[in-house]
C-alpha positions in Angstrom: 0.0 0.0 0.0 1.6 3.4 -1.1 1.4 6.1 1.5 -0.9 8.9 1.5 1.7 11.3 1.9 3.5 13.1 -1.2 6.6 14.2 -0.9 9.0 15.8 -3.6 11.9 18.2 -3.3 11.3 21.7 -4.8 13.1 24.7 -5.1 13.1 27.5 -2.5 15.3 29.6 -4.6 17.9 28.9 -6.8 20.4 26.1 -5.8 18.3 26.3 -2.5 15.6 23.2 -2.2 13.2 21.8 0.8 11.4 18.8 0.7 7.7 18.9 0.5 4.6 16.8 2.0 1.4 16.8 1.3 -1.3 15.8 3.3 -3.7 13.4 2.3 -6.5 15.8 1.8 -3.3 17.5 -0.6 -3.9 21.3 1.0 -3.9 22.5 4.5 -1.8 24.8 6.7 1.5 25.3 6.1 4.6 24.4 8.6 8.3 24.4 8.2 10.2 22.4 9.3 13.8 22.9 10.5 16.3 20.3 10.5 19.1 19.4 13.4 22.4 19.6 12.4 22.1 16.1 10.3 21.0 17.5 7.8 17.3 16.8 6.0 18.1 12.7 6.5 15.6 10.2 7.4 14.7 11.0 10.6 13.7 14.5 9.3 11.6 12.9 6.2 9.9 10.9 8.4 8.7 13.8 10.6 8.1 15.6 7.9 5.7 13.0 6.8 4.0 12.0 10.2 3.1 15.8 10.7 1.7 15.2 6.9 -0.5 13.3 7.8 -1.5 15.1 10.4 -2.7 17.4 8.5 -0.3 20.0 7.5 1.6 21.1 4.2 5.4 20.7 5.7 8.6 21.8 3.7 11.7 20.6 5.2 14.4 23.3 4.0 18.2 21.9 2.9 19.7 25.0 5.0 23.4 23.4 4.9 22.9 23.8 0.4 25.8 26.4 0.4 28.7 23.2 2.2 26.9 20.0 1.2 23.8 20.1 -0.7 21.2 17.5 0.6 23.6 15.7 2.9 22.4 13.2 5.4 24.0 12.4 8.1 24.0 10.1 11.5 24.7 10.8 14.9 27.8 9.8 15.7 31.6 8.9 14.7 32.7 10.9 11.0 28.8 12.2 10.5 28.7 13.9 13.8 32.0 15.9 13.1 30.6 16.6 9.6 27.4 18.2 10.9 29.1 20.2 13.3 31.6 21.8 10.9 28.3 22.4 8.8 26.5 24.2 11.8 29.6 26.3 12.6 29.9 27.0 8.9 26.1 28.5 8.4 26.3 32.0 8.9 23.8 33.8 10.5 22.8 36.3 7.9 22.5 33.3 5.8 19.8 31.3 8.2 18.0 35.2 8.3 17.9 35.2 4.9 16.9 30.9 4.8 14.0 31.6 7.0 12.3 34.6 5.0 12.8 32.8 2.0 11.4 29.3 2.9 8.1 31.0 4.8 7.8 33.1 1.5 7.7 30.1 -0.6 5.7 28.2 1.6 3.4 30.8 1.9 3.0 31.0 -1.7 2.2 27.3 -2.4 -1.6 26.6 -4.4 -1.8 23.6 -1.3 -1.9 26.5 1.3 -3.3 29.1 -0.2 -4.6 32.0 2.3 -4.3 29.5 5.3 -1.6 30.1 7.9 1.5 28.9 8.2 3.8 28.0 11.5 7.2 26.8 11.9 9.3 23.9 14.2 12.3 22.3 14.4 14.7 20.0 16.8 18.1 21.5 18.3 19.7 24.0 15.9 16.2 24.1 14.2 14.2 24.8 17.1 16.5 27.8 17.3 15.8 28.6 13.5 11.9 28.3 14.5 12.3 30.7 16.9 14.1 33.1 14.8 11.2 32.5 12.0 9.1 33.9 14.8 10.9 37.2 15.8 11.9 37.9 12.2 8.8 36.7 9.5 4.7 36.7 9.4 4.6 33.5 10.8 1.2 32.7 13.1 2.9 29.8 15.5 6.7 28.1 16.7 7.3 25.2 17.9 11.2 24.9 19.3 12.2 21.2 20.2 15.5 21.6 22.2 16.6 24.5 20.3 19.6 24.8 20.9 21.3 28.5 21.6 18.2 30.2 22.2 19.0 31.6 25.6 21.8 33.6 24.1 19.5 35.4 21.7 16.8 37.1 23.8 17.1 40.1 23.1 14.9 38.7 20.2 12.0 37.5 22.5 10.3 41.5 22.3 9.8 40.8 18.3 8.0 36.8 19.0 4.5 37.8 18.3 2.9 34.8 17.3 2.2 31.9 19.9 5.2 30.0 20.6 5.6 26.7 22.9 9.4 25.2 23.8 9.8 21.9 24.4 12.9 21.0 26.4 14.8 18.1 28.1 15.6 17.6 31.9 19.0 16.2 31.3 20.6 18.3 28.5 24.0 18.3 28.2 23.4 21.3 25.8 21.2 23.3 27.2 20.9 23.7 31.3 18.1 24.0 33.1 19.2 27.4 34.2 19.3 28.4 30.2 15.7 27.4 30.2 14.4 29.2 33.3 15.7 32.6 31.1 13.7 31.4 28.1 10.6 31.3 30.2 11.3 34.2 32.3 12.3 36.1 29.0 8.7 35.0 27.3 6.1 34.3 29.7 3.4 34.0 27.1 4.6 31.0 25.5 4.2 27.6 26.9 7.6 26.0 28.0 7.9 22.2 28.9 10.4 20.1 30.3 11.0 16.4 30.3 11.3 14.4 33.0 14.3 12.0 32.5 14.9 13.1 28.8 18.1 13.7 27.3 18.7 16.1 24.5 17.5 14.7 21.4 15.1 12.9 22.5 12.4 13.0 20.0 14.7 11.4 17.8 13.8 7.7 17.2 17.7 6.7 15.9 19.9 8.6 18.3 20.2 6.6 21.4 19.1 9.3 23.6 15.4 8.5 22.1 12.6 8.8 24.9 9.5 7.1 23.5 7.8 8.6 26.4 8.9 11.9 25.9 8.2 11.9 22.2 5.4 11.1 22.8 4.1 13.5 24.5 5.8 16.4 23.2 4.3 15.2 20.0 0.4 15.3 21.0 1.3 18.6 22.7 2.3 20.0 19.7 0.1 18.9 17.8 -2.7 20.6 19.9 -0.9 24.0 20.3 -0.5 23.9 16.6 -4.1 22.7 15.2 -5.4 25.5 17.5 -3.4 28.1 16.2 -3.1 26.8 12.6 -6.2 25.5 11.9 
């Protein structure tokens, strides 16, 4: 049985592509989704499908296209020190200029129409959803772990749209202290933190996976954003 999920890669700009899915109904709100430092691999398809078929039109951005077009990567040994040199190598006037022109395109698409459109990511792309949210149009964030995000409050003022963080208790990453300033910084948006959860968590093929965890940061996020996508 083929799934009810499309998916096909399309260009963002020139040279710059993102991998599209469709829902099954083929049109509904619009979500980005930002990758970890691994690049848009198969842990990234695959959530870019599951929120598919929940409902959403999701475009997974290739942000590392200027080093390594499309690379995929794993978590650990040769991978891990590639993806690192790629996240020390992205610029941040080239993630601004990432993020306005993915929610442009995304925004433009015949499958979303006038609906609205929200953005989410895991580590260095929950940091890229939060910038989407202080910098573009977009109506809701969704930051898994995002790494860095404490060091770039003085960004919080320009969040207007509803924004919820998701967060590990054991984070070799990110401290709990970092995450006390998120909150303290935006105490509008909904912050949660995982009991027994390492960073990475979501992740199904990094062994710091929490099924537990997942779990529940996925339903959580799913209702924050059908109420303020939908």
């Amino acid at each position: 049985m083929s799934s009810p999920v499309k998916t096909q890669w399309i260009d963002i700009v020139p040279g710059f592509a993102g991998l599209l899915a469709l829902p099954p109904a083929g049109h509904g709100p619009g979500l980005v989704l930002w990758q970890e430092i691994f690049g848009v691999n198969d842990h990234i398809q695959a959530v870019a499908e599951q929120y598919a078929l929940d409902g959403f039109v999701v475009l997974a951005p290739d942000v590392f296209w200027r080093q390594a077009p499309r690379v995929q990567l794993g978590y650990e040994g040769a991978d891990r020190e590639q993806a690192l040199a790629l996240m020390q190598g992205y610029g941040a006037g080239d993630a601004l200029d990432d993020i306005a022109a993915t929610v442009a395109t995304l925004r433009a698409r015949a499958e979303v129409g006038s609906r609205k459109v929200g953005s989410f990511g895991y580590c260095m792309g929950g940091r890229l959803a939060f910038l989407a949210a202080a910098t573009t149009d977009i109506d809701a964030a969704v930051a898994f772990y995002g790494g860095g995000i404490h060091a770039q409050l003085e960004r919080a003022p320009a969040v207007r749209c509803p924004m919820q963080f998701h967060y590990a208790e054991h984070d070799d990453h990110i401290p709990l202290d970092a995450v006390a300033r998120v909150q303290a910084a935006m105490p509008r948006a909904e912050v949660h933190v995982y009991p027994g959860a390492m960073h990475g968590f979501n992740c199904w093929a990094r062994a710091s996976y929490h099924a537990p965890s997942a779990a529940l940061a996925h339903g959580r996020s799913l209702a924050f954003l059908g109420q303020a996508l939908f």
